[in-house]
N, CA and C atoms as an extended XYZ file, in Angstrom:
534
Properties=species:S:1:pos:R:3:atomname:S:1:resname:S:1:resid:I:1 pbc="F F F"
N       -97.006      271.423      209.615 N   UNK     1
C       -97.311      272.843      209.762 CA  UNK     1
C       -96.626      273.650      208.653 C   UNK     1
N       -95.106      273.050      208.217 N   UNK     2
C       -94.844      274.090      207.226 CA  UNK     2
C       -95.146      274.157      205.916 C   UNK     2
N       -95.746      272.776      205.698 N   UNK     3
C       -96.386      272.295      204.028 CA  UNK     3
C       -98.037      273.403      204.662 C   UNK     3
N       -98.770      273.648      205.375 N   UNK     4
C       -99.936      274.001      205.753 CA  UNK     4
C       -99.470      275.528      205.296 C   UNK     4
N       -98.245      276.196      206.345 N   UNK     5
C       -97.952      277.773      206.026 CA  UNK     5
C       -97.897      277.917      204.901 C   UNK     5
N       -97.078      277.135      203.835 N   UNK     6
C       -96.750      276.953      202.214 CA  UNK     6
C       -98.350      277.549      201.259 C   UNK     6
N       -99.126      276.848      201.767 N   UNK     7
C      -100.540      276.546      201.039 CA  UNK     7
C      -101.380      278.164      201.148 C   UNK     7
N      -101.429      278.368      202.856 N   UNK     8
C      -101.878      279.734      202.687 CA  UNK     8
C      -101.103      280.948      202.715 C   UNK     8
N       -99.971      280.811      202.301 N   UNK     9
C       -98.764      281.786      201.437 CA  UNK     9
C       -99.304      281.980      200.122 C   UNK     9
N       -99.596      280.861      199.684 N   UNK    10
C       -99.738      281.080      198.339 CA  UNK    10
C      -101.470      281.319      198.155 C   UNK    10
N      -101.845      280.512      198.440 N   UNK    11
C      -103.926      281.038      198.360 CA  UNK    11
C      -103.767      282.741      198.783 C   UNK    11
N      -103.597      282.798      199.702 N   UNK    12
C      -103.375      284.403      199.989 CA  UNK    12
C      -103.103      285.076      199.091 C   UNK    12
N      -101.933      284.767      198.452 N   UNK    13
C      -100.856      285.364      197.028 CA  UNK    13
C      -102.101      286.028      196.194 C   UNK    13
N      -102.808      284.753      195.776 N   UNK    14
C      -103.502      284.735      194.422 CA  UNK    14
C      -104.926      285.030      194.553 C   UNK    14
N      -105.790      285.219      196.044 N   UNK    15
C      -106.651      285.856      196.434 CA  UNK    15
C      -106.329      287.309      195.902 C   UNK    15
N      -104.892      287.821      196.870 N   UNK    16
C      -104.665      288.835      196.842 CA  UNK    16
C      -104.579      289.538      195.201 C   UNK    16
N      -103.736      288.781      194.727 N   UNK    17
C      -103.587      288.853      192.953 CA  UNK    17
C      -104.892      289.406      192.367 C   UNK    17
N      -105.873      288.337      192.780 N   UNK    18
C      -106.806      288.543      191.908 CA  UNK    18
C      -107.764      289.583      192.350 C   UNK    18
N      -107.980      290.145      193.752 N   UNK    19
C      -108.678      291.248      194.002 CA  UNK    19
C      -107.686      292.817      193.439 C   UNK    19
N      -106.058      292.513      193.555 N   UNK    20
C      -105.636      293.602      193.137 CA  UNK    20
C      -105.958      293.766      191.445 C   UNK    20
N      -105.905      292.149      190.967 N   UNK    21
C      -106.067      292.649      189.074 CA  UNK    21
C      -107.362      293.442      188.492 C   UNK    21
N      -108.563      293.017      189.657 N   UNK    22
C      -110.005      293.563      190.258 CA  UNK    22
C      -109.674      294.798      189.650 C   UNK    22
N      -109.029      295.624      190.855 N   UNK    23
C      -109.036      296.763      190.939 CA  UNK    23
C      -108.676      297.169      189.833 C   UNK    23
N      -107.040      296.568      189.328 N   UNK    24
C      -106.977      297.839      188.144 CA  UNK    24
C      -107.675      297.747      186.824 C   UNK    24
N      -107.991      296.643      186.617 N   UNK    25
C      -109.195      296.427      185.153 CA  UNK    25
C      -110.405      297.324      185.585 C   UNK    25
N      -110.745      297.001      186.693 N   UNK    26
C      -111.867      298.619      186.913 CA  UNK    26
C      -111.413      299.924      186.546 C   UNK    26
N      -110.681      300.283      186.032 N   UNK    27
C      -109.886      301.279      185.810 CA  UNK    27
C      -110.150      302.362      186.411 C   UNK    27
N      -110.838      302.374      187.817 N   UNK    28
C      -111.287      303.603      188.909 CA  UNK    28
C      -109.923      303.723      189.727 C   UNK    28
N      -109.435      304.467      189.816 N   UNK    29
C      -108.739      304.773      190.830 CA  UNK    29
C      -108.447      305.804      192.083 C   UNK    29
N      -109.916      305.332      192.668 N   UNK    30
C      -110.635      306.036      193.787 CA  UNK    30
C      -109.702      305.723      195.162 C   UNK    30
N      -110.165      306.384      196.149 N   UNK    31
C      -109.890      305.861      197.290 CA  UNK    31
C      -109.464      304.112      198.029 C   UNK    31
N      -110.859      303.336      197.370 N   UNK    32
C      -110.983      302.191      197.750 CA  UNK    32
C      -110.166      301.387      196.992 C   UNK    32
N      -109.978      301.728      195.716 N   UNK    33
C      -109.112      300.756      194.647 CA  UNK    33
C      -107.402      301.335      194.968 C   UNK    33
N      -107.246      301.931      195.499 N   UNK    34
C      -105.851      302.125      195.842 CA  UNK    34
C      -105.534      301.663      197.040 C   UNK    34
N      -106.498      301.747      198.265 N   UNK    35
C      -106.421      300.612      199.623 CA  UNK    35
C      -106.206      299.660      199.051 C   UNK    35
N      -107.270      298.772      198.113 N   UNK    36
C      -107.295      297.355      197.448 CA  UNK    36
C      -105.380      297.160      197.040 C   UNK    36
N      -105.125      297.850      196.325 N   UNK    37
C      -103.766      298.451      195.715 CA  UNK    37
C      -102.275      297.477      196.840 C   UNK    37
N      -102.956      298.420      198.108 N   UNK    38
C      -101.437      298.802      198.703 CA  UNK    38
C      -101.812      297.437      199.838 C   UNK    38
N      -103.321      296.559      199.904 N   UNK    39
C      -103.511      295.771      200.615 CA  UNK    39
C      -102.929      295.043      199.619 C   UNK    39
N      -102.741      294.181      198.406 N   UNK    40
C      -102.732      293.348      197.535 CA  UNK    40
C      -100.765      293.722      197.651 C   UNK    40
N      -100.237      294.751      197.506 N   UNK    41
C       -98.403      294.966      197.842 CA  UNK    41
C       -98.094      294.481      199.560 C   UNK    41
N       -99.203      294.748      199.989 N   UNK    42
C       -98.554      293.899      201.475 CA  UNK    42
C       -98.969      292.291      201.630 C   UNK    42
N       -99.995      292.060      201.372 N   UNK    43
C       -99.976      290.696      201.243 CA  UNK    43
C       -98.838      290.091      200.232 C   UNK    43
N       -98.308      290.709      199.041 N   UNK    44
C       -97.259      289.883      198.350 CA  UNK    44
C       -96.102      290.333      199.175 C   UNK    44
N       -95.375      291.386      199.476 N   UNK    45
C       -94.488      291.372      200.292 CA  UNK    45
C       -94.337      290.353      201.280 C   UNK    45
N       -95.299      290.445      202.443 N   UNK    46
C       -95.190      289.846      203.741 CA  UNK    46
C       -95.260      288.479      203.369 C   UNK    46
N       -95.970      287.454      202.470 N   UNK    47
C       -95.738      286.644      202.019 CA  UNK    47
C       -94.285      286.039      201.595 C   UNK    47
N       -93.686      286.803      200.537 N   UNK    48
C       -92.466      286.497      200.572 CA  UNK    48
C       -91.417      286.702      201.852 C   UNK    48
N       -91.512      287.540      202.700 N   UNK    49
C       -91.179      287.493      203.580 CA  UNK    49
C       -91.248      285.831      204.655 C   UNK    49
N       -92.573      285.984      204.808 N   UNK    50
C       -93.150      284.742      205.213 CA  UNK    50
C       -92.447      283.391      204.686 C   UNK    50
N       -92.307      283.381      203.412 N   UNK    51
C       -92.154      282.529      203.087 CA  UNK    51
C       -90.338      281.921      203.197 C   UNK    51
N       -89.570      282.948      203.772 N   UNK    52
C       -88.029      282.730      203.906 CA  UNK    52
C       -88.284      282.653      205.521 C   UNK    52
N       -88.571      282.924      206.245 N   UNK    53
C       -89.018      282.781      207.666 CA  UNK    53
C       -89.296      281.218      206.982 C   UNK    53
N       -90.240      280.833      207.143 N   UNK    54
C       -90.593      279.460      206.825 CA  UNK    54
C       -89.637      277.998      206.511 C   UNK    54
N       -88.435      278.919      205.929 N   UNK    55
C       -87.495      277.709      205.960 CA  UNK    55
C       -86.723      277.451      206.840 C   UNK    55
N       -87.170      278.114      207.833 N   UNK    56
C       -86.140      277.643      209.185 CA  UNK    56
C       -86.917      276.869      210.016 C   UNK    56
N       -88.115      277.051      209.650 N   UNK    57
C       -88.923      275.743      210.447 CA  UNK    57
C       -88.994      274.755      210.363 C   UNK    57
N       -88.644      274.278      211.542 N   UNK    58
C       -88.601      272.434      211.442 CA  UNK    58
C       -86.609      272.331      211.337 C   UNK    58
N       -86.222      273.316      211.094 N   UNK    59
C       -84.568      272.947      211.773 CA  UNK    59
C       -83.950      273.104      212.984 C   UNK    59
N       -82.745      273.045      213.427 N   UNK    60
C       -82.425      273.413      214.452 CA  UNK    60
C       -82.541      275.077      214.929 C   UNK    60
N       -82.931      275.734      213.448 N   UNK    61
C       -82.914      277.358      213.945 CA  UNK    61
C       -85.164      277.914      213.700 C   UNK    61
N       -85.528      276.438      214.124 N   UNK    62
C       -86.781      276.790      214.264 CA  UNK    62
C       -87.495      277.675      214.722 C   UNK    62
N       -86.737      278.311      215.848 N   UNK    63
C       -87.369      279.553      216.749 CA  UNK    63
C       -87.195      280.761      216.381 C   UNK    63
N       -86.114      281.052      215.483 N   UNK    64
C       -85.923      282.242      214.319 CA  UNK    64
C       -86.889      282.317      213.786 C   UNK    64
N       -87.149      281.205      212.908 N   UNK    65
C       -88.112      280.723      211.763 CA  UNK    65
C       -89.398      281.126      212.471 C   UNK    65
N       -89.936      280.660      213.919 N   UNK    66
C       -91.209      281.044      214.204 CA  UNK    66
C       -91.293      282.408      214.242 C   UNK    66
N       -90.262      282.915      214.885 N   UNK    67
C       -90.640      284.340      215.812 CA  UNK    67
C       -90.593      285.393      214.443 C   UNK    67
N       -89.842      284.617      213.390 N   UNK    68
C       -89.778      285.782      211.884 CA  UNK    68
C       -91.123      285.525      211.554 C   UNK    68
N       -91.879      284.187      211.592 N   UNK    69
C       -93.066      284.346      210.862 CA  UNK    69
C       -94.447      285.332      211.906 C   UNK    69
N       -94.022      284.765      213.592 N   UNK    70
C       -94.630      285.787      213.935 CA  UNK    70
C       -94.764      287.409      213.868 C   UNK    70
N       -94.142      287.643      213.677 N   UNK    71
C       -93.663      289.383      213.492 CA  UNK    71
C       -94.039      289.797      211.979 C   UNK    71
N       -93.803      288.178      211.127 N   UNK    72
C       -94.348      289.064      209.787 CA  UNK    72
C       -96.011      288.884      210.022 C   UNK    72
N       -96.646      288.222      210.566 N   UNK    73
C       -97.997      288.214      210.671 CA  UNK    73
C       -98.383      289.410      211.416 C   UNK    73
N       -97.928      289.392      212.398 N   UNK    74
C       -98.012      290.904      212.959 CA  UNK    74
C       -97.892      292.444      211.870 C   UNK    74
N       -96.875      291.915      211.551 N   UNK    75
C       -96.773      293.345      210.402 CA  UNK    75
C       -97.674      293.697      209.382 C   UNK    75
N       -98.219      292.037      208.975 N   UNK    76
C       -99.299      292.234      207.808 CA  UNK    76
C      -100.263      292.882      208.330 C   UNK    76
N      -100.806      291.881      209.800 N   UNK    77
C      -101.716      292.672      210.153 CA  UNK    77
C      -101.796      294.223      210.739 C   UNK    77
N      -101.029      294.848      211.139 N   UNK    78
C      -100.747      296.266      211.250 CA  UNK    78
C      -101.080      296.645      209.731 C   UNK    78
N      -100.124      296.167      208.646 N   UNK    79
C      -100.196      296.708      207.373 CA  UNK    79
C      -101.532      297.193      206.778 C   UNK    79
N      -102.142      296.055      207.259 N   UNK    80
C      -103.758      296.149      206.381 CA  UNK    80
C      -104.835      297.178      207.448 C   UNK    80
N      -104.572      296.691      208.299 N   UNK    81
C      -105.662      297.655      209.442 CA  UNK    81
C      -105.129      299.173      209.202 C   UNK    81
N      -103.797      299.582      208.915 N   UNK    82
C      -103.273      300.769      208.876 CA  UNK    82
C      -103.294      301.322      207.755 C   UNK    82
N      -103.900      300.489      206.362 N   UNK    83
C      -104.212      300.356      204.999 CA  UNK    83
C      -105.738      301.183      205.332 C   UNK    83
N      -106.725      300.418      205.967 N   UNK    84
C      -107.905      300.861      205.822 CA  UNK    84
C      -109.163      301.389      207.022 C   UNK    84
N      -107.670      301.920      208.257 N   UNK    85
C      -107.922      302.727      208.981 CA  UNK    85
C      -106.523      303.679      209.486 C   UNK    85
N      -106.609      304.962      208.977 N   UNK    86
C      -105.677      305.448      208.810 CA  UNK    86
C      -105.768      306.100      209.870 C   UNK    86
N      -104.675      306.285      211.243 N   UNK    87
C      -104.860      307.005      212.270 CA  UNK    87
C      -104.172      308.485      212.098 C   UNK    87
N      -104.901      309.475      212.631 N   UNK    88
C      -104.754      310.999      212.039 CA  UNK    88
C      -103.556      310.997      212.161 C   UNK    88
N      -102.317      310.717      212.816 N   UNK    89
C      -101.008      310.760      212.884 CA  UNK    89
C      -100.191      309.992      211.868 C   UNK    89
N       -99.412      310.595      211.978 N   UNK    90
C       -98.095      309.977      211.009 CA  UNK    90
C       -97.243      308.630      211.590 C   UNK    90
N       -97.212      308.613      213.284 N   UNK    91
C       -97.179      308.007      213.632 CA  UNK    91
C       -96.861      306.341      213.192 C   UNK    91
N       -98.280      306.061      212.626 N   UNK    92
C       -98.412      304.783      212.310 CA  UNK    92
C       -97.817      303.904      211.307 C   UNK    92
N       -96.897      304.980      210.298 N   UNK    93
C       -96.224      304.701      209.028 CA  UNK    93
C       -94.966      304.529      209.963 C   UNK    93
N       -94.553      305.304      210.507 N   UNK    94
C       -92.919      305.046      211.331 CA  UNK    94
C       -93.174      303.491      212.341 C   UNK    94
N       -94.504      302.674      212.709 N   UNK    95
C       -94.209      301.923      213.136 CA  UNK    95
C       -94.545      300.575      212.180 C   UNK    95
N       -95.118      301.063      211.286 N   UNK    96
C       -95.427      300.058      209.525 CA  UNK    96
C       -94.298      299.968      209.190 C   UNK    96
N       -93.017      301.159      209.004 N   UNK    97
C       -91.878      300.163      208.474 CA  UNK    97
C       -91.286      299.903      208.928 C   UNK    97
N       -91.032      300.039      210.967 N   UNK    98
C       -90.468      299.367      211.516 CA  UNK    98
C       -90.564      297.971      211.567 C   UNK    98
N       -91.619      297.415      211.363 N   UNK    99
C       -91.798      296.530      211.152 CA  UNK    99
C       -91.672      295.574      209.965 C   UNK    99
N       -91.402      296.327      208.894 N   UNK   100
C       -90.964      295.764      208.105 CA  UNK   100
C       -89.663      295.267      207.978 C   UNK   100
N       -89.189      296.208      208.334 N   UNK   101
C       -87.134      296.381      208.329 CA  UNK   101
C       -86.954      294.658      209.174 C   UNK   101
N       -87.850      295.091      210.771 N   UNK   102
C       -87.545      293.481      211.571 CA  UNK   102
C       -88.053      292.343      210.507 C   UNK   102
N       -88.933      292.386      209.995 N   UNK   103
C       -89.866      291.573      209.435 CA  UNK   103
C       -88.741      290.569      208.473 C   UNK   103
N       -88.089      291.849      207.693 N   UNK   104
C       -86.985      291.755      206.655 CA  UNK   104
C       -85.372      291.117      207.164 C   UNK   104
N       -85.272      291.569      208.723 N   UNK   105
C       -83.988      290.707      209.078 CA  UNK   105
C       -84.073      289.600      209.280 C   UNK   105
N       -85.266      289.006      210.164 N   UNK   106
C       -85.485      287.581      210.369 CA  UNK   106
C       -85.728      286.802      209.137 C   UNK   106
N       -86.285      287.492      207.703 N   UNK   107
C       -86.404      286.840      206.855 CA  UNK   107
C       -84.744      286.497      206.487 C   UNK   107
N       -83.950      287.131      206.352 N   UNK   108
C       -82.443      287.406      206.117 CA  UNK   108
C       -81.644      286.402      206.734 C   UNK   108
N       -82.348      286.185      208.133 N   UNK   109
C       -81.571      285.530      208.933 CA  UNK   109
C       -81.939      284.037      208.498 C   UNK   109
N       -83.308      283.927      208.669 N   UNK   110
C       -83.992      282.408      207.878 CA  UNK   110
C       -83.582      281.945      206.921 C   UNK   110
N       -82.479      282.545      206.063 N   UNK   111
C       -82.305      282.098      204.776 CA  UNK   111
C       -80.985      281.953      205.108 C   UNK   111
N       -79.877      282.991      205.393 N   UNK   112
C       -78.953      282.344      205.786 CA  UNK   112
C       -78.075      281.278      206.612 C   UNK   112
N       -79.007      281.113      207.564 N   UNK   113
C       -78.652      279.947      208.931 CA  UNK   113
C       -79.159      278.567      207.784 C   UNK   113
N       -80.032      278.994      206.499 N   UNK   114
C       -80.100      277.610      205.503 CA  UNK   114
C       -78.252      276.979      204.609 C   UNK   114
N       -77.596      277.845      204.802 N   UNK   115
C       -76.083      278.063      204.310 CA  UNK   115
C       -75.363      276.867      204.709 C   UNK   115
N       -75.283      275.586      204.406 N   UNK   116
C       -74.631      274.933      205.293 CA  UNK   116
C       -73.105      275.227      205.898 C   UNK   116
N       -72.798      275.040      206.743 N   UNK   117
C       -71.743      276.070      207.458 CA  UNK   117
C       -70.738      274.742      207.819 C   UNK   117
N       -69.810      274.298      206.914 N   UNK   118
C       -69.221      273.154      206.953 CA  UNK   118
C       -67.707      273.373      208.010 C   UNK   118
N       -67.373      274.710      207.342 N   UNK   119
C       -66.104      275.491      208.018 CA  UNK   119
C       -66.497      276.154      208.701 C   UNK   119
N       -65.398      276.623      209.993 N   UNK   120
C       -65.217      277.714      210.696 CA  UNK   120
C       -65.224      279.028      210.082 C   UNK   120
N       -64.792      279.024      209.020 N   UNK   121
C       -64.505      280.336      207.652 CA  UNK   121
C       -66.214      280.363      207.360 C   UNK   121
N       -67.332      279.379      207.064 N   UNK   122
C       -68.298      279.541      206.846 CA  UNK   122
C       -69.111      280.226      207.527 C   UNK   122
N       -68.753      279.181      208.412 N   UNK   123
C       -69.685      279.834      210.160 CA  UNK   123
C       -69.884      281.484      210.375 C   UNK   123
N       -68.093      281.976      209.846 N   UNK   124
C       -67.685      283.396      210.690 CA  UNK   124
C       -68.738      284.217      209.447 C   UNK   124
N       -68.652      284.253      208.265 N   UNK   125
C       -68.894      284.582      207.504 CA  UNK   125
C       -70.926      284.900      207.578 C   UNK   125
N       -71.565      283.716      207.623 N   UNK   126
C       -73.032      283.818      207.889 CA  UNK   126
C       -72.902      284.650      209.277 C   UNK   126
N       -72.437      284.441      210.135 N   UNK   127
C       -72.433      285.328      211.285 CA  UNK   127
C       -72.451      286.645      211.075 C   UNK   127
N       -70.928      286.993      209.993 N   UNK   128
C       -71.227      288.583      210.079 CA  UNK   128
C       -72.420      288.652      209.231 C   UNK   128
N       -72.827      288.032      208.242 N   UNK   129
C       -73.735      288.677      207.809 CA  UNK   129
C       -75.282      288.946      207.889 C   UNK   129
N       -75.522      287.802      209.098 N   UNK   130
C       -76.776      288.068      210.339 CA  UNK   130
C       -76.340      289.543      211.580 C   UNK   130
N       -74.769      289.479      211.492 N   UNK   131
C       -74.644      290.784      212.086 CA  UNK   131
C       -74.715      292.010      211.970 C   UNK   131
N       -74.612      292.170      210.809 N   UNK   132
C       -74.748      293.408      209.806 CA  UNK   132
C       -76.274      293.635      209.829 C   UNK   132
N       -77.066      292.708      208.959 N   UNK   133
C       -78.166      293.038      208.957 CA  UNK   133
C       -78.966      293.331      210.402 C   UNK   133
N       -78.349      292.964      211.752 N   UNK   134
C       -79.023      293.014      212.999 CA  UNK   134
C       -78.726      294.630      213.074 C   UNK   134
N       -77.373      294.549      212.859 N   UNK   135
C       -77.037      296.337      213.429 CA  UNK   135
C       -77.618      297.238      212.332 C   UNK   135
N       -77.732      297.055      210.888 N   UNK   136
C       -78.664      298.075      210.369 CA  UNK   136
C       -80.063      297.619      210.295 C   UNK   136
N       -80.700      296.959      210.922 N   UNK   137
C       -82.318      296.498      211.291 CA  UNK   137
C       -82.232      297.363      212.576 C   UNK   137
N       -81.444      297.477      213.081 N   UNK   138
C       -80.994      298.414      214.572 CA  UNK   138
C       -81.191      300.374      213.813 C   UNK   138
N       -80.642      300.372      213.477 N   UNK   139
C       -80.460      301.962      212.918 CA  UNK   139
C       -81.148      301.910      212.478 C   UNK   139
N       -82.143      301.497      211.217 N   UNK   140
C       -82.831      301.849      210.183 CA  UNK   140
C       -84.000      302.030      211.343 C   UNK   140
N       -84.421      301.049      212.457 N   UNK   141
C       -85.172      301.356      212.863 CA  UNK   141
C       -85.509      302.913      213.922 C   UNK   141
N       -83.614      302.747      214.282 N   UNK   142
C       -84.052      304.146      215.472 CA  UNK   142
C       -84.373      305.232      214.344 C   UNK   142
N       -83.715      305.368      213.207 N   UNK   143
C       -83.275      306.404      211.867 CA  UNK   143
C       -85.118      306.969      211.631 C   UNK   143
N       -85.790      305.568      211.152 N   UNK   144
C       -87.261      305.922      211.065 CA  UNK   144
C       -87.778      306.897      212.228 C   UNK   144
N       -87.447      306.554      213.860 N   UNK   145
C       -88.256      306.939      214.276 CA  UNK   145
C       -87.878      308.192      214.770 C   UNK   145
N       -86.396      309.281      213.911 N   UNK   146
C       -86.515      309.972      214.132 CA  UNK   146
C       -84.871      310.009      215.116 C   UNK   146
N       -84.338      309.406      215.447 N   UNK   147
C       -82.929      309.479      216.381 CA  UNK   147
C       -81.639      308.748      215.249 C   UNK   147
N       -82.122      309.276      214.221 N   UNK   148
C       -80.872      309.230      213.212 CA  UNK   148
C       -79.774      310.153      213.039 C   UNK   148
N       -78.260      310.160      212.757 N   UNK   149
C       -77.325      310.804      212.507 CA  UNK   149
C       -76.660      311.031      211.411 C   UNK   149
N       -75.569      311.764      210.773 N   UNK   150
C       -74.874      311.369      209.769 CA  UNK   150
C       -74.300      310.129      209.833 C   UNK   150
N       -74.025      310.172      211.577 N   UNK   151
C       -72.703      309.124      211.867 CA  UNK   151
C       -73.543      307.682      211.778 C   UNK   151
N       -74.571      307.977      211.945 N   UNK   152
C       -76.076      306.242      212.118 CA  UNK   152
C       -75.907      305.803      210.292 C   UNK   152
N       -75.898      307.055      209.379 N   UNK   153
C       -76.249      306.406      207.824 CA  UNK   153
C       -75.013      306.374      207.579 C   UNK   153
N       -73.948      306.366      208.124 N   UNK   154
C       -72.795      306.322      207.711 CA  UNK   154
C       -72.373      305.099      208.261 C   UNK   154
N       -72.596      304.278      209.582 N   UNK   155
C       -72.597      302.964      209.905 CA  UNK   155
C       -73.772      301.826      208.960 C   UNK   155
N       -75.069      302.713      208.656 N   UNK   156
C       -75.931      302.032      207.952 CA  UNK   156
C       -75.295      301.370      206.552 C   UNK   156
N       -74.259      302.492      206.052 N   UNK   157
C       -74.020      302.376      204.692 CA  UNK   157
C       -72.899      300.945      204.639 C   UNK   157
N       -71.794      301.398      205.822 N   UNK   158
C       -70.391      299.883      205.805 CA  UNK   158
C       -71.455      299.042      206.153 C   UNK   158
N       -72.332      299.025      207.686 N   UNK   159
C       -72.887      297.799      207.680 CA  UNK   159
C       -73.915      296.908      206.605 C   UNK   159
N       -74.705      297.642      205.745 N   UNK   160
C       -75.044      297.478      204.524 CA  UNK   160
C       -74.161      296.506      203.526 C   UNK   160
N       -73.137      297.382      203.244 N   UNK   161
C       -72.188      296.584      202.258 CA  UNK   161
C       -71.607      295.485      202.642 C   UNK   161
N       -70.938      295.439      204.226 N   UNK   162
C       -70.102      294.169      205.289 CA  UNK   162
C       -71.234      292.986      204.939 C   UNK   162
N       -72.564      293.353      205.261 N   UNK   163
C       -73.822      292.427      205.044 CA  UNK   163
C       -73.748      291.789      203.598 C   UNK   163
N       -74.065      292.572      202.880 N   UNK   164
C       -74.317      291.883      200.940 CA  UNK   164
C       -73.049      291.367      200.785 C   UNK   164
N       -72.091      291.622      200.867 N   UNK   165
C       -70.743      290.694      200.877 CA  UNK   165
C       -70.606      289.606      201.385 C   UNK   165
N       -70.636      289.893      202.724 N   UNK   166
C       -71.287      288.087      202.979 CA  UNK   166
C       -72.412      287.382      202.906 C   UNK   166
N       -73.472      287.890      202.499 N   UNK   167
C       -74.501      287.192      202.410 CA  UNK   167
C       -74.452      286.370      200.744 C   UNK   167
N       -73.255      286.853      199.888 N   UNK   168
C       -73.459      286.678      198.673 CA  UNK   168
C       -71.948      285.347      198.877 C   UNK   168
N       -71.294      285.994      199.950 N   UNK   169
C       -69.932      285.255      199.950 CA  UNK   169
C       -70.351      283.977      201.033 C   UNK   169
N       -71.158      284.053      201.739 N   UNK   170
C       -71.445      282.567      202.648 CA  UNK   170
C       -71.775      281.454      201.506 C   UNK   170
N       -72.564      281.277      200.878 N   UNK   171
C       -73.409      280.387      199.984 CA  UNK   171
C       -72.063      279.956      198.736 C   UNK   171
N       -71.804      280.747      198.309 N   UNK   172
C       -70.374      280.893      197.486 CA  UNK   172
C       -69.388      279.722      197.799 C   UNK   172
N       -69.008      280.597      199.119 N   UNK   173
C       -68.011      279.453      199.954 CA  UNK   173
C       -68.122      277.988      200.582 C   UNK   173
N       -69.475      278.220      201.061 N   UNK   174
C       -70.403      276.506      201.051 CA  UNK   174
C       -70.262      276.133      199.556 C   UNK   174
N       -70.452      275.974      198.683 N   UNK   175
C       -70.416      275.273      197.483 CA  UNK   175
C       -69.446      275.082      196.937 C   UNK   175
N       -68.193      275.911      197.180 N   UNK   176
C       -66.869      275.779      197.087 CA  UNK   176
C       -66.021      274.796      197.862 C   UNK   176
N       -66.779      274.968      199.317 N   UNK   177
C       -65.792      273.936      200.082 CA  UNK   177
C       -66.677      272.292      199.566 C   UNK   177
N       -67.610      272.251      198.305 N   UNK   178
C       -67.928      270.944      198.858 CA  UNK   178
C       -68.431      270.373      199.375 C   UNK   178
């Protein structure tokens, strides 16, 4: 199944590629060639997305790995239906990048639980930094929909940085210990 997801990650990619290169060599940039546009940026996004979800499948953190790839399929598909049926509300953009943000932690998380975690020091380390990204995948999402604070972008901002620190310092320290 995950050599199968691999295949239409990428056919998708280059479908998508090639209807977006479509568009801009037509050099119209009407209505329809800018849907084409922003359908051809969500298929490469959610793809890459997809595609870090994907490496947790088939390990012991397989059910991450599924439920990230489910949610990014979900998101694409919101993405594109919300691409080329636009509901009169604004609405539908506050729940397009909610979905992205989740879309984006499970990808986060899929890649780091790949960290081999030899130490206890390793372990703590990928932890906070699946924690970080949980608690600002947490805010960013209430923030979108409107129940944001100074005090929410001001936790967004440490938990932000606590996150890229270890996400840069887990992998580091696996290769260090050996």
């Amino acid at each position: 199944m995950k050599t199968k997801l691999i295949y239409v990650f990428i056919i998708s990619l280059i479908l998508a590629g090639l209807v977006g290169v479509n568009a801009i060599i037509s050099g119209r940039f009407g209505e329809i060639e800018v849907r084409i546009l922003i359908s051809t940026l969500a298929f490469t996004v959610y793809s890459i997305i997809g595609l870090a979800c994907n490496t947790a499948v088939g390990t012991q953190y397989d059910v991450i790995g599924k439920i990230g790839l489910g949610v990014t399929a979900w998101a694409l598909a919101f993405a594109i239906f919300t691409t080329w049926v636009t509901p009169d509300n604004l609405g539908f953009l506050q729940t397009r990048f909610s979905f992205l943000v989740i879309a984006i932690g499970f990808a986060h998380a899929s890649l780091m639980l790949l960290v081999d975690q030899k130490t206890a020091a390793i372990r703590f380390v990928v932890i906070t930094a699946i924690g970080a990204s949980v608690v600002v995948g947490i805010l960013l999402v209430s923030m979108i929909h409107g129940a944001g604070s100074l005090a929410s972008l001001q936790i967004v901002g440490v938990a932000s940085l606590v996150g890229v620190i270890s996400t840069l310092c887990a992998p580091l320290l696996s290769k260090a210990s050996g």
